[in-house]
C-alpha positions as CSV (number, residue, x, y, z in Angstrom):
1,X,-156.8,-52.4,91.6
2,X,-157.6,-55.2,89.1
3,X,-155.2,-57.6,90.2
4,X,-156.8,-56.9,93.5
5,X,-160.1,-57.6,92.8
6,X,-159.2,-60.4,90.8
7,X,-157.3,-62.4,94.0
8,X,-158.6,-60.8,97.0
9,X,-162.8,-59.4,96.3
10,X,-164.5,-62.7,97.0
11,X,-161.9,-64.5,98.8
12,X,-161.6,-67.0,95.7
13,X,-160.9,-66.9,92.0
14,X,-164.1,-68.5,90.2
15,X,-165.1,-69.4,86.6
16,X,-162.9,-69.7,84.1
17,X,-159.9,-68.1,85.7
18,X,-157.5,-71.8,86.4
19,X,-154.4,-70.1,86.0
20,X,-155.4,-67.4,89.4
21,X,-156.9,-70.4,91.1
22,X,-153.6,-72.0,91.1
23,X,-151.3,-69.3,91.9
24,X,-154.0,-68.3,94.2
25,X,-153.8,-72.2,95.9
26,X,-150.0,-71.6,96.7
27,X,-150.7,-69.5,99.2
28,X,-150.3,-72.5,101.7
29,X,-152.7,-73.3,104.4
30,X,-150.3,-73.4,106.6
31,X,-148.6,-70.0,105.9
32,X,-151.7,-68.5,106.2
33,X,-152.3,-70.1,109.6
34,X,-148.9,-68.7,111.1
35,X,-150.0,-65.5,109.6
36,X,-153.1,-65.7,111.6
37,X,-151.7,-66.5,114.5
38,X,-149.4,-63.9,114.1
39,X,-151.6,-61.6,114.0
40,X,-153.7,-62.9,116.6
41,X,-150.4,-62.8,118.5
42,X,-151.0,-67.0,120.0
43,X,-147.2,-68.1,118.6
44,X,-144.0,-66.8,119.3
45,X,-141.9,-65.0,116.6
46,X,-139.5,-66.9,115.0
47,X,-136.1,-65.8,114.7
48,X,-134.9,-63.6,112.0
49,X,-132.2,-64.2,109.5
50,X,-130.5,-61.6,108.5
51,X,-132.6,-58.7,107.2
52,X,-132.3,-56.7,103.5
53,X,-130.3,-54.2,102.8
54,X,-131.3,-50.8,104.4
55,X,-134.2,-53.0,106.6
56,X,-133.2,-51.9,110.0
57,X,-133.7,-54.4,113.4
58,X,-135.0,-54.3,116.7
59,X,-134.8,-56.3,119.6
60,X,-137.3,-59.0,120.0
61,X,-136.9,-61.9,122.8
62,X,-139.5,-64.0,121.4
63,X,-138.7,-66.3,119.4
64,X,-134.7,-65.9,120.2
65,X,-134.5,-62.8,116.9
66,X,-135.2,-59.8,116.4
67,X,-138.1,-58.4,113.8
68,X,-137.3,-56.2,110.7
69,X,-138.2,-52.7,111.2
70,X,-139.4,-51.3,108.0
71,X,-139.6,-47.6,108.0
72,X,-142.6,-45.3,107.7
73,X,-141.7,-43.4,105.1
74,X,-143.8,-40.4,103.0
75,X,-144.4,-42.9,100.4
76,X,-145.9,-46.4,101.6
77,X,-145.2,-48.0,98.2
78,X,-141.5,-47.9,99.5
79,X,-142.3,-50.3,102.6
80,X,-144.4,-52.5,101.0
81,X,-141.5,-53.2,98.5
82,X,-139.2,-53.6,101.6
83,X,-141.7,-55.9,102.7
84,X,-141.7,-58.1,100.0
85,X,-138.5,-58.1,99.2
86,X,-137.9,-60.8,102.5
87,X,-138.1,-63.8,101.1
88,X,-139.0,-66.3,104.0
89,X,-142.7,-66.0,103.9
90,X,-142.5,-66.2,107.7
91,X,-140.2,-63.5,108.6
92,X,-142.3,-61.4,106.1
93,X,-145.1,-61.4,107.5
94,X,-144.1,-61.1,111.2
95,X,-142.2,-57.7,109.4
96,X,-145.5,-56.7,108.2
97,X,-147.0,-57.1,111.6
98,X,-145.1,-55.3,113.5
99,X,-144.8,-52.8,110.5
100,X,-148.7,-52.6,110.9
101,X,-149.0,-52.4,114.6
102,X,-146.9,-49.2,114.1
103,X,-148.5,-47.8,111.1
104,X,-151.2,-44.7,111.9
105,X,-154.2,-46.5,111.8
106,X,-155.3,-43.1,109.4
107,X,-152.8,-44.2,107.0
108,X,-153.8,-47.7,106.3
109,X,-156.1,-46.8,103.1
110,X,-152.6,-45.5,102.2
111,X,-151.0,-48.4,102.5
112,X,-153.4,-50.5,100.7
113,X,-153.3,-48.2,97.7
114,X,-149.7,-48.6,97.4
115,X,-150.1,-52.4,96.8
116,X,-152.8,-51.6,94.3
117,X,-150.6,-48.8,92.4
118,X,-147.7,-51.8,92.1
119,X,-150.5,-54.3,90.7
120,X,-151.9,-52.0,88.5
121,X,-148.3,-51.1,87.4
122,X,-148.0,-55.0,87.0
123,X,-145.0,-54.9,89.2
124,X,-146.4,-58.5,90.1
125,X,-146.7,-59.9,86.8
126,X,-143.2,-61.3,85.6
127,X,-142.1,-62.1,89.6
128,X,-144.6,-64.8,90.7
129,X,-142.8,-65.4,93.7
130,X,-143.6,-61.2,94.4
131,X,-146.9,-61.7,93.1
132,X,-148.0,-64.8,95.7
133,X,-145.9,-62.7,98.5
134,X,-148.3,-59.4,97.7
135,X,-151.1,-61.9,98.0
136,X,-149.7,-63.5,101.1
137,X,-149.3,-60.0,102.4
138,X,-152.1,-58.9,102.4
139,X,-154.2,-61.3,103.5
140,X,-152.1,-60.5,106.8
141,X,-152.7,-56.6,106.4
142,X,-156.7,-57.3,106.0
143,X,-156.7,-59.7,109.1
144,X,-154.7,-57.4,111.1
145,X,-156.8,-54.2,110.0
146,X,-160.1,-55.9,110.2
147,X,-159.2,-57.2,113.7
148,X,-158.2,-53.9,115.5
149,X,-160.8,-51.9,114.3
150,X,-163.7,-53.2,112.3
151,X,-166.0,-50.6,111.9
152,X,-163.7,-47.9,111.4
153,X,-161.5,-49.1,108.9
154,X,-164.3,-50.7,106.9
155,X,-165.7,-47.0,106.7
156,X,-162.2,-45.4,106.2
157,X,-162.2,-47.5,103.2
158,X,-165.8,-46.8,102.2
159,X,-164.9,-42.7,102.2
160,X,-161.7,-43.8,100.7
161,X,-163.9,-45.7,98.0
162,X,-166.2,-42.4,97.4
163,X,-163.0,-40.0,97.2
164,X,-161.0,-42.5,94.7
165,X,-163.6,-44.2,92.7
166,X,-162.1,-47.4,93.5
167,X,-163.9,-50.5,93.2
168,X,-165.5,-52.8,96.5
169,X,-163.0,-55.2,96.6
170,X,-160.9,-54.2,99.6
171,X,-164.5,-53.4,101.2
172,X,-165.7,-56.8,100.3
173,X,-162.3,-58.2,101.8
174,X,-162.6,-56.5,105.3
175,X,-165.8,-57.4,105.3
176,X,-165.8,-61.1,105.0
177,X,-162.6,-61.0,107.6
178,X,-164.8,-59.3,109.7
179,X,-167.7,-62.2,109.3
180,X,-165.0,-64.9,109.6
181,X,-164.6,-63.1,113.1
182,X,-167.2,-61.7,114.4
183,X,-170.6,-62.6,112.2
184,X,-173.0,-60.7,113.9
185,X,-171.3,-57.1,113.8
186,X,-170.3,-57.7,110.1
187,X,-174.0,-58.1,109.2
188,X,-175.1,-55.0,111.3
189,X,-172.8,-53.1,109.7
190,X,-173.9,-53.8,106.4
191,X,-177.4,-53.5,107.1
192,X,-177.0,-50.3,108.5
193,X,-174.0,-48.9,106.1
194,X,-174.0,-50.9,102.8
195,X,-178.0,-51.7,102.2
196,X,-177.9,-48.0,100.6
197,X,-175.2,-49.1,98.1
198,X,-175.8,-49.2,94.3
199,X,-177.0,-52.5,93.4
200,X,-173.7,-53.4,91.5
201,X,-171.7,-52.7,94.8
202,X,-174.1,-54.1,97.4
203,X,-173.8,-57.0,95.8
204,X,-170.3,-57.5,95.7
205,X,-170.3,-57.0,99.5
206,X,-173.6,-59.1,100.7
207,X,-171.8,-62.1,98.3
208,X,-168.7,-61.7,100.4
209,X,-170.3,-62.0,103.8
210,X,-173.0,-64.4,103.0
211,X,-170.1,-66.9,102.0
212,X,-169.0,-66.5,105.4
213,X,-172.5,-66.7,107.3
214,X,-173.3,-70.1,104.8
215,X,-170.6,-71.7,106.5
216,X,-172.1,-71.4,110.1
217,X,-175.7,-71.2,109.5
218,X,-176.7,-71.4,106.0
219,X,-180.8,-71.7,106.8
220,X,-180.2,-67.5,108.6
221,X,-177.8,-67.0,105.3
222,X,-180.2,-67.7,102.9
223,X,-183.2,-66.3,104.7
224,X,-181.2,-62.7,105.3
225,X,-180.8,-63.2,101.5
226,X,-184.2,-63.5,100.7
227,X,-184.2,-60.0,102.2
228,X,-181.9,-58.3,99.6
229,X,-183.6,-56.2,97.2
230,X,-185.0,-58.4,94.4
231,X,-182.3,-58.0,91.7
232,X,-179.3,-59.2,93.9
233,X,-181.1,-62.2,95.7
234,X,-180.1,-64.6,92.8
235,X,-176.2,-63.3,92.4
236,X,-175.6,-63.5,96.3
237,X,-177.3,-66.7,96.4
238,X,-175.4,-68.2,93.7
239,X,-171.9,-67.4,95.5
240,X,-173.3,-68.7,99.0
241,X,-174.6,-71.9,97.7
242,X,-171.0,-72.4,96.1
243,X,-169.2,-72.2,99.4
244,X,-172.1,-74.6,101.0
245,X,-171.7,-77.0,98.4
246,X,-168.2,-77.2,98.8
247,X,-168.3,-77.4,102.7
248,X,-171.3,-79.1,103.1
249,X,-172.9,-80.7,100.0
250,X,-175.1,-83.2,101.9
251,X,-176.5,-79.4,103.2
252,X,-176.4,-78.1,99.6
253,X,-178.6,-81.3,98.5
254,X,-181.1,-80.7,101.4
255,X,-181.5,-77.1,100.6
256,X,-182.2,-77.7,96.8
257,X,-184.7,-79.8,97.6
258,X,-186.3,-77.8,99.9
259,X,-185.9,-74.4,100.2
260,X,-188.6,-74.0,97.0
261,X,-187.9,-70.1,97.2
262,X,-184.6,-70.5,96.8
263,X,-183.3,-67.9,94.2
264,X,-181.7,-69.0,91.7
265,X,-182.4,-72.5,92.4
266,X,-182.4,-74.6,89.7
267,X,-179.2,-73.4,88.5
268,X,-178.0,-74.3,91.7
269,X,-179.3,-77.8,90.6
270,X,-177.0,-77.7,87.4
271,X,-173.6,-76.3,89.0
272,X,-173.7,-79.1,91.5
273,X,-174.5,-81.9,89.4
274,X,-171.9,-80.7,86.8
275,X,-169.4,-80.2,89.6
276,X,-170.4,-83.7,90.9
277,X,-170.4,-85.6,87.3
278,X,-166.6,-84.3,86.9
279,X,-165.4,-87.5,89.7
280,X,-168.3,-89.3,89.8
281,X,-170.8,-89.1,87.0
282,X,-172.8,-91.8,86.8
283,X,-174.1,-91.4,90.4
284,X,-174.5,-87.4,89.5
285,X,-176.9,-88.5,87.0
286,X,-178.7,-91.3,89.1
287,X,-178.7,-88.1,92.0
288,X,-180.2,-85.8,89.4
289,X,-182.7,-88.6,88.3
290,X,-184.5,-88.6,91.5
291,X,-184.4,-84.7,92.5
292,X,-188.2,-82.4,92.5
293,X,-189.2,-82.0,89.0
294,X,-189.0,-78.4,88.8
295,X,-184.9,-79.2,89.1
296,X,-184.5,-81.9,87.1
297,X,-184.0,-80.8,84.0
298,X,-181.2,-78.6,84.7
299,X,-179.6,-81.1,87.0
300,X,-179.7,-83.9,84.3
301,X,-178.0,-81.6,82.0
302,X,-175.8,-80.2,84.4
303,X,-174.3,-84.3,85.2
304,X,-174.8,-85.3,81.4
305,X,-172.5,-82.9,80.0
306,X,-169.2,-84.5,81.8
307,X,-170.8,-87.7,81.0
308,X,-171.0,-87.1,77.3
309,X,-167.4,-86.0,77.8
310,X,-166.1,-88.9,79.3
311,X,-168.0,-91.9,77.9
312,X,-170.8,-91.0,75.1
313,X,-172.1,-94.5,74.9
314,X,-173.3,-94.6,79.0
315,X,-174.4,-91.1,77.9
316,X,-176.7,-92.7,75.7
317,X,-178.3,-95.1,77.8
318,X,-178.4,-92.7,80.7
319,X,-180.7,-90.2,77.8
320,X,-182.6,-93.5,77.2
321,X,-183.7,-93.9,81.4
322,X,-184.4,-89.9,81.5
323,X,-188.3,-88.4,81.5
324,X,-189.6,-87.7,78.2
325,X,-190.0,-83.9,79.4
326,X,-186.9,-84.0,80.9
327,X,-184.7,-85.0,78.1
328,X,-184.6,-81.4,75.7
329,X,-181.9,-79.9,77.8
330,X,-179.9,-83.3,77.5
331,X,-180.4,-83.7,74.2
332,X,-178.8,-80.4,73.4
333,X,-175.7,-82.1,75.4
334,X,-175.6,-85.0,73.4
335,X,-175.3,-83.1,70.3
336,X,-172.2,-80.3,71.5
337,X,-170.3,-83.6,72.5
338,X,-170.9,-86.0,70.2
339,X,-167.7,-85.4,67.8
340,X,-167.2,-86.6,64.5
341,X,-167.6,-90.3,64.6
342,X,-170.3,-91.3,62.3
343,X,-172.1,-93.9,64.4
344,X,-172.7,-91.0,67.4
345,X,-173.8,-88.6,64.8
346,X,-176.7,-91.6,63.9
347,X,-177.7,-91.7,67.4
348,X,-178.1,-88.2,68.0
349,X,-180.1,-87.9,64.9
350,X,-182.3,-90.9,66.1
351,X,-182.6,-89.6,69.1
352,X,-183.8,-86.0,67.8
353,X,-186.4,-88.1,65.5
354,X,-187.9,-89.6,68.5
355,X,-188.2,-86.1,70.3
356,X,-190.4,-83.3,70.8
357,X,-189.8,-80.0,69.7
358,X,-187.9,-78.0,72.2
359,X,-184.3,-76.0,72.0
360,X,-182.0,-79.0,73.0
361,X,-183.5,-81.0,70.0
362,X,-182.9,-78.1,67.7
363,X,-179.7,-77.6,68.8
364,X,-179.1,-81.5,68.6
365,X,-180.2,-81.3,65.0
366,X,-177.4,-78.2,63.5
367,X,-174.6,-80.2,65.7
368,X,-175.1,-83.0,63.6
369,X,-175.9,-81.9,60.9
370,X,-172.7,-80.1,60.2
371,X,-170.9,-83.3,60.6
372,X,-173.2,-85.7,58.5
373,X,-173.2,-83.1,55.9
374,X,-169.5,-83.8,55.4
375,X,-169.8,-87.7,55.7
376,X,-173.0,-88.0,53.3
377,X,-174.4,-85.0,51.7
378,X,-177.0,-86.6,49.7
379,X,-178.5,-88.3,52.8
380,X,-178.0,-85.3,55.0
381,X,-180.1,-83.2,52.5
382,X,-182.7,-85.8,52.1
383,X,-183.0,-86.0,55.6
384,X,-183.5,-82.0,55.7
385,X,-186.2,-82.4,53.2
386,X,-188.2,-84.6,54.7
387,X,-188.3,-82.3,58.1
388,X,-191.7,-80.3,59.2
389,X,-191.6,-77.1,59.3
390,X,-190.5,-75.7,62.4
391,X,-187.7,-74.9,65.0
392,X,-185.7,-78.2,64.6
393,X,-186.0,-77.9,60.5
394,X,-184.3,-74.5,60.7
395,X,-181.6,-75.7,62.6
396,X,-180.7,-78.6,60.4
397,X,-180.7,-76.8,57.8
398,X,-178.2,-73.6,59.3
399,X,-176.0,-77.0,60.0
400,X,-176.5,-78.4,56.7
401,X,-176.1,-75.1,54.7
402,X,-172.7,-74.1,57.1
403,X,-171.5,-77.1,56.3
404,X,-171.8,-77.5,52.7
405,X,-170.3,-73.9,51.8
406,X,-167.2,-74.9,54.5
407,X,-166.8,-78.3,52.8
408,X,-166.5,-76.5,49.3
409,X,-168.2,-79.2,47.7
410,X,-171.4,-77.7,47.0
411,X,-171.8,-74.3,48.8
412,X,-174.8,-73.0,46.0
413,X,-176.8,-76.2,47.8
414,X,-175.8,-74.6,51.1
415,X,-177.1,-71.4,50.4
416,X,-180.3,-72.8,48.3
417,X,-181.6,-74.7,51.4
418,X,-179.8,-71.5,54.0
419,X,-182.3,-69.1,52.0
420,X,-185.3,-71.3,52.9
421,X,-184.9,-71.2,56.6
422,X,-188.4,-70.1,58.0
423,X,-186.9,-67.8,61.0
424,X,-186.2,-64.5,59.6
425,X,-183.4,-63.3,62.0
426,X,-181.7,-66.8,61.9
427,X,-182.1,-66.6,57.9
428,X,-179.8,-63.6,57.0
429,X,-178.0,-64.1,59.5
430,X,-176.8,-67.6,58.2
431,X,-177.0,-66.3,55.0
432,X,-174.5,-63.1,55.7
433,X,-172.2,-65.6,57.5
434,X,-172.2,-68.4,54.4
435,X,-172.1,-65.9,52.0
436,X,-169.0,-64.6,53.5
437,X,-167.5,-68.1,53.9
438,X,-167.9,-69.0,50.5
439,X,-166.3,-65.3,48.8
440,X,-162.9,-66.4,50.5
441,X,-162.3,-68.8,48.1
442,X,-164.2,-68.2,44.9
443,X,-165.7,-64.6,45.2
444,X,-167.1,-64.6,41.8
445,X,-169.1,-67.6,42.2
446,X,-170.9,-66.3,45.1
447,X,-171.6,-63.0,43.7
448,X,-173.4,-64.7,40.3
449,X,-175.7,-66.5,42.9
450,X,-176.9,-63.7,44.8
451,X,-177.1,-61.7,41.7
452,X,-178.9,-64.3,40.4
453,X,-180.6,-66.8,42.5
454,X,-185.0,-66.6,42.8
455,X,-184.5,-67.7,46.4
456,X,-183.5,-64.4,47.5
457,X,-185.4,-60.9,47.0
458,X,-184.4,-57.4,46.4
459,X,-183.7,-56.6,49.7
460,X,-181.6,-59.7,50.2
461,X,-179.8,-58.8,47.6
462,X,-179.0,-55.1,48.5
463,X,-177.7,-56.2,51.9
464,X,-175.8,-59.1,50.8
465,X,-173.8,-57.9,47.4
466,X,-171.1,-55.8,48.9
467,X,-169.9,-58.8,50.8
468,X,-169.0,-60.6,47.8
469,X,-167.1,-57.4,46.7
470,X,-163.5,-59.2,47.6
């Protein structure tokens, strides 16, 4: 089944997944649009070449050529290997059809467990040709299922679900080919079958028919989300507000701005600006300049951070144009891309100087840090010294103390200034990780100072000598 819900649960492959999203993108549009019509039975056949080994025939005038038969056998596994063993994606999946409009409609579950049982085998994995026909495939066997009988095959897969322990993808699956179809009977089945769900499982299906309902109405989409029980509202939200922005971003922008009880919202604000910034940053950021301010922090530092990427010095100026309250989040961006190069590392340190406490300045602070340690240690510490005590302090000096025991030059100044840090948790645990940096290349060194040192106490001690124990 993981393969399964991997390509075929939400309809798309999301986050960091590239590699499914591309296999998944050569399913071709237009293959799946002869598959539909197929189904739907609008186009003619078209005529069949001649068919595999032990695949017997039947007469068919549409088309001028007759359809594979594949047989019905005790084990379904063994026809949908027949199946995908045709090669033109078109003949396939006329094969299937027919195959399907012969199959018991009680034996479908049946047939869908056999394509899971060869992915979880990983009969797919070294034959990506057999992998994108299993994926073409089925997208015909859901449309074809869903189509005849809605209602009842969704529930023969929901008992099939409670007797196997599957997961929801081939629920989810049905379901959203149901919305795609017929919106209002896919919603009053879930209401009245699916509400009762665990929350884990209820969402998985509301996220797959809400990304069908945003596309038609998103304003009834997001206000039957606002009736899902409070700790799904935010994940089904999120998933329909992807597919709106991607149909319909001039709707996505309206909706940000105001729909105020949006869940999830100003993350909302960040995906889209980031996904924006990656073509067109400059006019992401001038977008996310002018948006409420309850979103504009997150939608600065969602269009800064491919900014930062792509050109550091317009990054820069862009931080310079930015809300003083608005800035901590992009500041934080500024420091994770500002590299090595000696005259970025001055601006973000100028730039944290000139800024209020808050996390993205802290964070600013131990990025550069660990690289103006390496370029000038005697400024970087003097710089450290001259810091107030507080958030931003700590984190130069869990930059500066990292730094110095990596660098080799001077790890007992590393773990001096590491033992001094003010935030308890933060200070063993930077202490545990630079003590264990500096015992993989002179042990004995970094036993004497914890053995030795007044910066650390008894306890310190006890929990930190049998690292040094190479």
């Amino acid at each position: 089944m993981r393969w399964l819900a991997l390509s075929l649960g939400a309809g798309v492959v999301l986050g960091g997944a590239g590699g499914w999203w591309a296999m998944r993108r050569q399913v071709t549009v237009e293959a799946r649009r002869l598959a539909q019509l197929m189904v739907d039975g609008a186009v003619a056949r078209p005529p069949m070449p001649p068919a595999p080994a032990g695949v017997g025939r039947s007469a068919d005038g549409a088309g001028g050529g007759g359809v594979p038969v594949i047989a019905i056998s005790e084990d379904l596994a063994v026809a949908a290997r027949a199946l995908l063993a045709i090669r033109d994606p078109a003949v396939r999946q006329a094969a299937l059809v027919r195959f399907l409009e012969l199959l018991p409609q009680a034996r479908w579950p049946e047939f869908l467990r056999g394509f899971e049982k060869m992915g979880d085998r990983g009969e797919f994995d070294d034959e990506p040709g057999s992998f994108m026909s299993a994926l073409g495939s089925m997208e015909v066997v859901f449309a074809k299922m869903t189509a005849r009988d809605p209602a009842g095959f969704l529930q023969q897969l929901l008992n099939e679900k409670e007797e196997s322990g599957n997961s929801m993808a081939s629920v989810t699956t049905a379901l959203r080919f149901w919305a795609a179809k017929d919106l209002t009977g896919a919603v009053a089945f879930f209401d009245q079958n699916l509400r009762s769900l665990p929350p884990a499982e209820q969402v998985e299906a509301a996220r797959g028919l809400a990304r069908e309902w945003v596309r038609r109405d998103a304003a009834a989409a997001f206000a039957w989300i606002k009736n899902l029980p409070e700790e799904n509202r935010t994940s089904v939200a999120h998933g329909a507000f992807q597919t709106l922005s991607h149909v319909d971003s001039a709707a996505a922008l309206r909706f940000l701005v105001t729909e105020t009880t949006l869940p999830g919202r100003s993350d909302f604000a960040y995906d889209m600006a980031r996904g924006w910034a990656a073509t067109e940053p400059e006019k992401a950021v001038s977008w996310a300049k002018t948006v409420p301010d309850d979103l504009a922090a997150m939608a600065l530092k969602g269009a800064m951070e491919p900014l930062a990427a792509k050109d550091f010095a317009v990054a820069v100026r862009e931080y310079d144009g930015i809300k003083p309250e608005q800035r901590d989040g992009v500041l934080g961006v500024l420091g994770a891309h500002m590299g090595e190069t000696p005259e970025r590392v001055a601006d973000v340190i100028r730039l944290v100087e000139e800024a209020g406490e808050g996390e993205g300045r802290a964070q600013a602070a131990r990025q550069a840090m660990l690289q103006w340690t390496s370029q000038d240690p005697e400024a970087a510490s003097a710089w450290v010294a001259r810091q107030p005590e507080g958030a931003t302090r700590d984190a130069a000096i869990l930059g500066f103390g990292y730094a110095s025991v990596l660098a080799k030059a001077d790890p007992e100044a590393g773990l001096e200034w590491t033992a001094a840090v003010s935030n308890q948790d933060q200070r063993f645990s930077a202490l545990n990780q630079n003590v264990k940096a500096w015992v993989e290349y002179d042990p004995a060194a970094a036993r004497e100072w914890v053995q030795s040192t007044p910066r650390l106490n008894d306890d310190d001690r006890a929990r930190l000598l049998p690292l040094t124990r190479k």
